[in-house]
KELO-967211 format. One record per residue (C-alpha): z negated, y negated, x; residue in one letter; residue number from 1. Coordinates in Angstrom, 1 decimal. Example, Ala and Ser with C-alpha at 12.3 -4.5 7.8 and 13.67 -1.06 7.14 Angstrom:
BEGIN
MARKOL      z      y      x residuo num
MARKOL   -7.8    4.5   12.3       A   1
MARKOL   -7.1    1.1   13.7       S   2
! end
This chain:
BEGIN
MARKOL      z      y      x residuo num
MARKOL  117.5    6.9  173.5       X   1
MARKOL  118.1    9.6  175.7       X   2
MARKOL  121.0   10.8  173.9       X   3
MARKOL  122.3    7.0  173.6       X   4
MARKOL  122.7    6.8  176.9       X   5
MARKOL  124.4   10.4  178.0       X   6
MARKOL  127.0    9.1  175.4       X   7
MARKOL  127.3    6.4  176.8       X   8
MARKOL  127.7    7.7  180.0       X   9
MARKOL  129.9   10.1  179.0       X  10
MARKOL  132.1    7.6  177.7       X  11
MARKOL  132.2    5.5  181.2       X  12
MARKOL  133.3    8.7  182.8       X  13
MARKOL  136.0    9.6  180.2       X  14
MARKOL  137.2    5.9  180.5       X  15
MARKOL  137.0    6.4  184.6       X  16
MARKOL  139.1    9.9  184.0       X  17
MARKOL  141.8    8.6  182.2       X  18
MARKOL  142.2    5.7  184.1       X  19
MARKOL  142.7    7.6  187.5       X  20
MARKOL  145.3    9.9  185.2       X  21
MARKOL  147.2    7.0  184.1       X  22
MARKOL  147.3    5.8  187.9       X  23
MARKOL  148.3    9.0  189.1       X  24
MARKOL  151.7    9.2  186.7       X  25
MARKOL  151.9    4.8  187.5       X  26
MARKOL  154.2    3.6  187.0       X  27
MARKOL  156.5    5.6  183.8       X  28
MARKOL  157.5    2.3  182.0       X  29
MARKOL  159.1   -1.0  182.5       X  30
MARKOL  157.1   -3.6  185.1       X  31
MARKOL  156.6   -6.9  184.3       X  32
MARKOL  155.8   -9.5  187.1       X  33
MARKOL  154.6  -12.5  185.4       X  34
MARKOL  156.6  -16.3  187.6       X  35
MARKOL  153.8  -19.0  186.6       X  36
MARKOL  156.6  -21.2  187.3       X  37
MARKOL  159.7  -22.3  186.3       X  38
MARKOL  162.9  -20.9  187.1       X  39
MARKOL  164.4  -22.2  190.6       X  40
MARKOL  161.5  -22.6  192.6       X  41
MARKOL  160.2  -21.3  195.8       X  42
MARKOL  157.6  -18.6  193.8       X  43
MARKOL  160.9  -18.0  191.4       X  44
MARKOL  162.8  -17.3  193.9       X  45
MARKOL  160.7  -14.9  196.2       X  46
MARKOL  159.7  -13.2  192.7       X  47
MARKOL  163.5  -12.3  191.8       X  48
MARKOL  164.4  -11.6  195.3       X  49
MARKOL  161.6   -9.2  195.4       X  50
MARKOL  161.7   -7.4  192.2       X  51
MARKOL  165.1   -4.7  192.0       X  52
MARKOL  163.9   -3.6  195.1       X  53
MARKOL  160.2   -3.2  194.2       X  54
MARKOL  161.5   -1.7  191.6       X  55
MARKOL  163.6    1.0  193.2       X  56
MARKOL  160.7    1.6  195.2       X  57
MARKOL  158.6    2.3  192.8       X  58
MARKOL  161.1    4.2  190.5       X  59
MARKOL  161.1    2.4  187.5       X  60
MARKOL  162.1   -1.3  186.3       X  61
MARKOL  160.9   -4.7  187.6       X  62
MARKOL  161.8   -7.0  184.8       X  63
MARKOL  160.9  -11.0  185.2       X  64
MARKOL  159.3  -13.0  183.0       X  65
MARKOL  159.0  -17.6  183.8       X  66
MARKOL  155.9  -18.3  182.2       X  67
MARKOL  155.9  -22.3  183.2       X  68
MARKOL  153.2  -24.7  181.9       X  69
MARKOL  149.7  -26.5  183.1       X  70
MARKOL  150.6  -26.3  186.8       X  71
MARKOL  151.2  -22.6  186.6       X  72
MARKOL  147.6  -22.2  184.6       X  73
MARKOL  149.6  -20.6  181.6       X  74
MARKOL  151.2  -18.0  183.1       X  75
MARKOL  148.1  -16.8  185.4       X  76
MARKOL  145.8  -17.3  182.6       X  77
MARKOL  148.4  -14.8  180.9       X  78
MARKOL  148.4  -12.0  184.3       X  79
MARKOL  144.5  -12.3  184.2       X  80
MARKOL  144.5  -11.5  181.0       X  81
MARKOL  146.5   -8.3  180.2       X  82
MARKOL  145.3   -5.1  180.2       X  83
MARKOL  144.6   -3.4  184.1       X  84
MARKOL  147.1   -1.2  183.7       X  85
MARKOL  149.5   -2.0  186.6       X  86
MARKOL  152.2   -2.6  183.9       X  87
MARKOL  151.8   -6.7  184.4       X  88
MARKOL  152.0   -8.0  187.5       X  89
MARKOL  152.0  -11.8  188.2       X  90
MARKOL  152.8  -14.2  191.0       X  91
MARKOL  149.5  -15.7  192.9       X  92
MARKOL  150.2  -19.2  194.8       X  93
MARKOL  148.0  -21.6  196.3       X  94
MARKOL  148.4  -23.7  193.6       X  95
MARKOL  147.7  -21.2  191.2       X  96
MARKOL  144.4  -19.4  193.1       X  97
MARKOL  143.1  -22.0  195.2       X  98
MARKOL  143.8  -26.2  194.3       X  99
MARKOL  144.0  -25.8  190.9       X 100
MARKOL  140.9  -23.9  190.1       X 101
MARKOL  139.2  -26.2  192.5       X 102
MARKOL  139.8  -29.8  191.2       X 103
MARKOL  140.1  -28.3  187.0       X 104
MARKOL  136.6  -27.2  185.9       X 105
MARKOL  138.4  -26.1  182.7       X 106
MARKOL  140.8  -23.5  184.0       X 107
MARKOL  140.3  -20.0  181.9       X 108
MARKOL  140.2  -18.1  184.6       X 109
MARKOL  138.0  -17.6  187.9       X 110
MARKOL  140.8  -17.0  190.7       X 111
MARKOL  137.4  -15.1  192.7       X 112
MARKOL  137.1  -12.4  190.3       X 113
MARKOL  139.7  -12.5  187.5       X 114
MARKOL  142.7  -10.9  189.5       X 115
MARKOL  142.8   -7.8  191.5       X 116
MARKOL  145.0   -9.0  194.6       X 117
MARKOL  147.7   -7.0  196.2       X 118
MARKOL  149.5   -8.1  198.8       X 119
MARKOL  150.3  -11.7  200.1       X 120
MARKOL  154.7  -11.0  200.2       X 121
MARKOL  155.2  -14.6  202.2       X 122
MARKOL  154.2  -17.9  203.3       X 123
MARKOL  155.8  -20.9  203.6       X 124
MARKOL  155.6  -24.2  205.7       X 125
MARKOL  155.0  -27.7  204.3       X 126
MARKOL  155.6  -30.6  205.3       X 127
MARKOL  155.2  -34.6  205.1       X 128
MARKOL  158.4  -36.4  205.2       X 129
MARKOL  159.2  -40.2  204.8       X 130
MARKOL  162.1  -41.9  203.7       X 131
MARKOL  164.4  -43.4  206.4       X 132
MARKOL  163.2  -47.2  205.6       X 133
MARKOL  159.6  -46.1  206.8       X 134
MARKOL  159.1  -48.2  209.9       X 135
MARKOL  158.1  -44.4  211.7       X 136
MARKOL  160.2  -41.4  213.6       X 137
MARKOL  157.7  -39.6  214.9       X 138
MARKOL  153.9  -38.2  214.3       X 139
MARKOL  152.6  -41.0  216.5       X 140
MARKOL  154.3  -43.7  215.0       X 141
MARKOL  153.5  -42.4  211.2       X 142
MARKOL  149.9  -42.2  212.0       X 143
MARKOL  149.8  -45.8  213.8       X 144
MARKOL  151.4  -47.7  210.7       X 145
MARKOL  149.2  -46.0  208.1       X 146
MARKOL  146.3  -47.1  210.3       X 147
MARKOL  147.4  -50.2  210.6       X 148
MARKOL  148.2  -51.1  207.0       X 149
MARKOL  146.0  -49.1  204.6       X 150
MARKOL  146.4  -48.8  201.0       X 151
MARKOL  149.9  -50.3  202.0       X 152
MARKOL  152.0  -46.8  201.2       X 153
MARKOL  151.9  -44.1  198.3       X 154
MARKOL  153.0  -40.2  198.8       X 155
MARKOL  154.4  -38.7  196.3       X 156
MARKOL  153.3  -34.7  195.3       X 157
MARKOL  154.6  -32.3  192.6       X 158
MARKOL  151.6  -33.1  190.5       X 159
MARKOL  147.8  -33.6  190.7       X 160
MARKOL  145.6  -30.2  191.8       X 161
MARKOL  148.7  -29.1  193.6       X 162
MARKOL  148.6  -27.6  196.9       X 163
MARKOL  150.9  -30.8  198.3       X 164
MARKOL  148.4  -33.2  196.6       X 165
MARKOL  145.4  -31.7  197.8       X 166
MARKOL  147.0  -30.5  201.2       X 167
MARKOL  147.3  -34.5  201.7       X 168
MARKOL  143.9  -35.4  200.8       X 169
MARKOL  142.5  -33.0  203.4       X 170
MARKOL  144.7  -34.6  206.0       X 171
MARKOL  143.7  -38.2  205.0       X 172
MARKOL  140.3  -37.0  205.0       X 173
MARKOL  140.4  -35.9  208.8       X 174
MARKOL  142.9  -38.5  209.6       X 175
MARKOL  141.0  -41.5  208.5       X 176
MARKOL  144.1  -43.0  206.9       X 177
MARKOL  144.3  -44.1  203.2       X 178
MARKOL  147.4  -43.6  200.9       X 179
MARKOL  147.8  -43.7  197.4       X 180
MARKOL  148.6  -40.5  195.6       X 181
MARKOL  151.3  -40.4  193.3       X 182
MARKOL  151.3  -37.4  190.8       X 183
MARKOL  155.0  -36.1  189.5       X 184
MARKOL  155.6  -32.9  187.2       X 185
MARKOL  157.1  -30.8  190.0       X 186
MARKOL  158.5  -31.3  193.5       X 187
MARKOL  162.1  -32.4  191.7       X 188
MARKOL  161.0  -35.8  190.4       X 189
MARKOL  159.0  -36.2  193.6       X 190
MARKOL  161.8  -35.5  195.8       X 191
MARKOL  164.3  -37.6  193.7       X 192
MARKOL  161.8  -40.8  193.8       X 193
MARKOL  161.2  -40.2  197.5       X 194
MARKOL  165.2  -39.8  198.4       X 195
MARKOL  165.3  -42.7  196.2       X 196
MARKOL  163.1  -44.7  198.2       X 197
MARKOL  161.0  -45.4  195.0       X 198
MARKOL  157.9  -43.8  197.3       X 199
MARKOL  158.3  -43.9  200.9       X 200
MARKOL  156.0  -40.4  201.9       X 201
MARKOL  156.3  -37.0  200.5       X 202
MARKOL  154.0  -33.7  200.9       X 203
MARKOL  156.2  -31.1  199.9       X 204
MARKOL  157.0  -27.3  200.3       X 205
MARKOL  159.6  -27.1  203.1       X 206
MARKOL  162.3  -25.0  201.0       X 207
MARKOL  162.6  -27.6  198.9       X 208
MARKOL  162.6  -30.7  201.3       X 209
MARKOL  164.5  -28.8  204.1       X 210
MARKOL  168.1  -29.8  202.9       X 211
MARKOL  167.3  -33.6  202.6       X 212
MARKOL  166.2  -33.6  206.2       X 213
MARKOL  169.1  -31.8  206.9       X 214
MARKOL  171.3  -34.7  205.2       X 215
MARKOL  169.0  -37.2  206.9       X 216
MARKOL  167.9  -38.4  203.6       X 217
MARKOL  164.5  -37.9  204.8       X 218
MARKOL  162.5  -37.6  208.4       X 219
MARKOL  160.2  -35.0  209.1       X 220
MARKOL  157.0  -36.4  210.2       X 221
MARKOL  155.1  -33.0  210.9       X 222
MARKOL  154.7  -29.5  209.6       X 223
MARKOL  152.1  -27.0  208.6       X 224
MARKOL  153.3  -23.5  210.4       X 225
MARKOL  152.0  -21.2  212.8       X 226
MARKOL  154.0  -22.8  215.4       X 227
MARKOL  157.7  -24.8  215.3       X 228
MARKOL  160.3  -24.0  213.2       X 229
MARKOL  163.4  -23.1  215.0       X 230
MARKOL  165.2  -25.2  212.1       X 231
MARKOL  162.8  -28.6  213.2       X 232
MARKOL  162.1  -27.4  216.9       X 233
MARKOL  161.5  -31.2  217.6       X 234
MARKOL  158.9  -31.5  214.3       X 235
MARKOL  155.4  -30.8  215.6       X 236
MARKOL  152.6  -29.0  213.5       X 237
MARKOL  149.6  -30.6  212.4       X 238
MARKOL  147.4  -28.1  215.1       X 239
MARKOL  150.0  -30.1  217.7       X 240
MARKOL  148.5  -33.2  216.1       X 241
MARKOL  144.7  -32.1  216.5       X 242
MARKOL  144.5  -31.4  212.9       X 243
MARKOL  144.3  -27.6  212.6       X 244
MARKOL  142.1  -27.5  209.5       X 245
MARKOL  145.8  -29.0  208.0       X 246
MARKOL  147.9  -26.2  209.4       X 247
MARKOL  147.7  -24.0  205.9       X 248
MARKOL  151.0  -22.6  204.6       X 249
MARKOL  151.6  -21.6  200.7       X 250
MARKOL  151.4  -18.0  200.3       X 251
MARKOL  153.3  -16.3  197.2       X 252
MARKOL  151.5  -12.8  196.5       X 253
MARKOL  150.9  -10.1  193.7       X 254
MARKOL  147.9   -9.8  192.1       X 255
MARKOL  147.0   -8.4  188.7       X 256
MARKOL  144.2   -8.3  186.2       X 257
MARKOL  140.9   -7.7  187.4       X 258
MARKOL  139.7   -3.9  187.2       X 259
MARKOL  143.4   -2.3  188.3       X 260
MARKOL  142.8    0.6  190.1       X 261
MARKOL  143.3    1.1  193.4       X 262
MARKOL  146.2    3.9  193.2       X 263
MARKOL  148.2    1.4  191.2       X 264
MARKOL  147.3   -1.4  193.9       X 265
MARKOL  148.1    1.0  197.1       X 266
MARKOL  151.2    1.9  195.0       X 267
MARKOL  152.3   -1.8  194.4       X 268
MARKOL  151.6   -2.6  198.2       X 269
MARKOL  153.3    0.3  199.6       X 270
MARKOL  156.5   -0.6  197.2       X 271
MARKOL  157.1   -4.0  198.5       X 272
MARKOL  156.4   -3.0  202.0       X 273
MARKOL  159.2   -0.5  201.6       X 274
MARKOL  161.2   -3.1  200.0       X 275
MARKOL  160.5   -5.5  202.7       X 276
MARKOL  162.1   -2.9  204.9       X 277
MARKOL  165.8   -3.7  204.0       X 278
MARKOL  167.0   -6.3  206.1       X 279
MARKOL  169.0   -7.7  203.7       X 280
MARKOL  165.7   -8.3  201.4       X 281
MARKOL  164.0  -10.2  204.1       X 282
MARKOL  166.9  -12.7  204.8       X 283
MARKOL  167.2  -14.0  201.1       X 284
MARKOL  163.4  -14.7  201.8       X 285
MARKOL  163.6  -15.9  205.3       X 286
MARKOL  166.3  -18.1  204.2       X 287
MARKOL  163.9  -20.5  201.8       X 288
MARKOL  161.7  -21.1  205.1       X 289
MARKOL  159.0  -19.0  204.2       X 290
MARKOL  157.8  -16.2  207.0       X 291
MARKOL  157.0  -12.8  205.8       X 292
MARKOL  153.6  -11.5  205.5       X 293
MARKOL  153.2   -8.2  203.6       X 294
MARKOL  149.6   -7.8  204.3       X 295
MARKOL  146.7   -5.4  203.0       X 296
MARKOL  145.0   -5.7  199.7       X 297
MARKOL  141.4   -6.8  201.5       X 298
MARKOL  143.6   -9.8  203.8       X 299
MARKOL  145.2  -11.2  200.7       X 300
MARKOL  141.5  -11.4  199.3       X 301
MARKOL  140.3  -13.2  202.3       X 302
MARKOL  142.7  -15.5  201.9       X 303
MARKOL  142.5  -16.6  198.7       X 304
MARKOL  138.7  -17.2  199.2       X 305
MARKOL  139.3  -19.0  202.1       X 306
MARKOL  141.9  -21.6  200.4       X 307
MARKOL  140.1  -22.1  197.2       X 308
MARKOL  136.7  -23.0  199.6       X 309
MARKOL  139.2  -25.3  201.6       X 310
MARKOL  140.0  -27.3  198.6       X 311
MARKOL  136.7  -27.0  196.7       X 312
MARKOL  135.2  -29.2  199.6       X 313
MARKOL  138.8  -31.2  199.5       X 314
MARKOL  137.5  -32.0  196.0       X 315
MARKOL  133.6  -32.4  196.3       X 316
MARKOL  134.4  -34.9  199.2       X 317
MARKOL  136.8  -37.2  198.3       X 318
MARKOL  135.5  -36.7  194.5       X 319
MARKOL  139.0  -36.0  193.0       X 320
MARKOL  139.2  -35.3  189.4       X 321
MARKOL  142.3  -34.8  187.0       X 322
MARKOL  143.8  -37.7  185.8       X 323
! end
């Protein structure tokens, strides 16, 4: 017995040693950073933006791989998965870490304790918007008419368990209003059905809905940001409103497999905070509306945590379920 468990021992050691070696010489192969996503997105986009100069920064090859499917399920089950070598890196969202998980009890993964996170590289604003035949301009206005006819409207959201559907059910939650949810495969059919006038409302990422308000194909009704966005300086944010609990933005982060080391992670974060250096690197990002973040390791935790608890009790109390 005793023997059994020096061996083993020895074993957990030897393991621990060569990981710490293989760390050391990380990385001295190709990268791959997993998009749960399809190509063209906001999480696409900040991936691609962000991987030649990770790369340089890091001395070897960032190559991208669009792993799209289940709500971006597929393609972190597929990150969560692979071996905790540093060598597969994937793209952590909201929707991917937090609202998913939260309202699908079937989900392979637990978003707690199945990645290893890295560093949160930006965030981005959301927003409701309306089409222009909604009988509202402003906050006060919107708020009055759903009050005063409820049920009466639908909002349309890029699918059900995503961060815009359950981003509206926390707001109609402390709102008291009631509108009927409208599930589509992705922000595209949403936004066509909504610039359509086929649904009058729309929860949306702000990249994405930013160059219909532009057109004036759509009104901005409020916004969930830090403070107002020099691009809608007139748009307040749901804090303005008295709904602070409402104020979240979409974060799109690195994370890997559970068990990576931490000289892989503390090399990963350093990379993109070098990357994030060029200013050049930070415009093509800026420019889709999201902020940058670059935080440590331990904050990107936090936040995860603290968005998946947000729409756990989204879920328990207004007892959503997949449909």
């Amino acid at each position: 017995m005793k023997r059994r468990c020096l061996l083993a021992f020895s074993a957990l050691a030897l393991t621990a040693a060569s990981g710490a070696v293989m760390a050391q010489g990380y990385p001295n192969k190709v990268v791959k950073l997993q998009i749960p996503f399809a190509p063209g997105g906001t999480t696409d986009i900040i991936g691609r933006v962000m991987a030649d100069p990770l790369g340089k920064a890091l001395g070897q090859v960032v190559i991208v791989e669009n792993k799209a499917g289940g709500g971006g399920v597929i393609g972190a089950t597929e990150t969560a998965r692979a071996q905790p070598d540093g060598y597969s890196l994937g793209m952590a969202t909201v929707s991917t870490t937090a609202a998913n998980p939260a309202i699908n009890p079937k989900i392979p993964y637990n978003p707690l304790t199945d990645f290893t996170p890295i560093i949160n590289i930006a965030a981005t604003p959301n927003i409701i918007a309306v089409h222009p035949s909604f009988p509202a301009r402003n906050y006060k206005e919107f708020v009055a008419e759903l009050k005063k006819n409820p049920g009466k409207y639908s909002f349309a959201s890029s699918g059900t368990g995503s961060i815009a559907h359950l981003q509206m059910e926390l707001y109609k939650n402390l709102s008291g209003t009631f509108i009927t949810h409208i599930p589509y495969r992705g922000s595209g059919p949403a936004l066509n059905d909504t610039v359509a006038g086929q649904v009058l409302i729309i929860f949306d990422n702000l990249p994405s809905t930013l160059p219909f308000v532009q057109q004036k194909r759509l009104i901005p009704i409020v916004v969930a940001a830090p403070q107002r966005l020099a691009v809608l300086p007139d748009v307040p944010t749901f804090k303005e409103v008295g709904l602070e609990p409402v104020n979240r933005m979409a974060y799109y982060g690195l994370v890997g497999p559970k068990g990576l080391p931490q000289e892989v992670v503390d090399k990963v974060n350093a990379g993109v905070k070098k990357a994030l250096e060029d200013p050049a690197v930070r415009k093509r990002i800026e420019d889709t509306g999201s902020l940058i973040v670059a935080n440590t390791p331990e904050q990107f935790a936090a936040q995860i945590k603290a968005e998946f608890d947000v729409y756990k009790k989204v879920v328990e109390t207004s007892k959503l379920k997949l449909e």
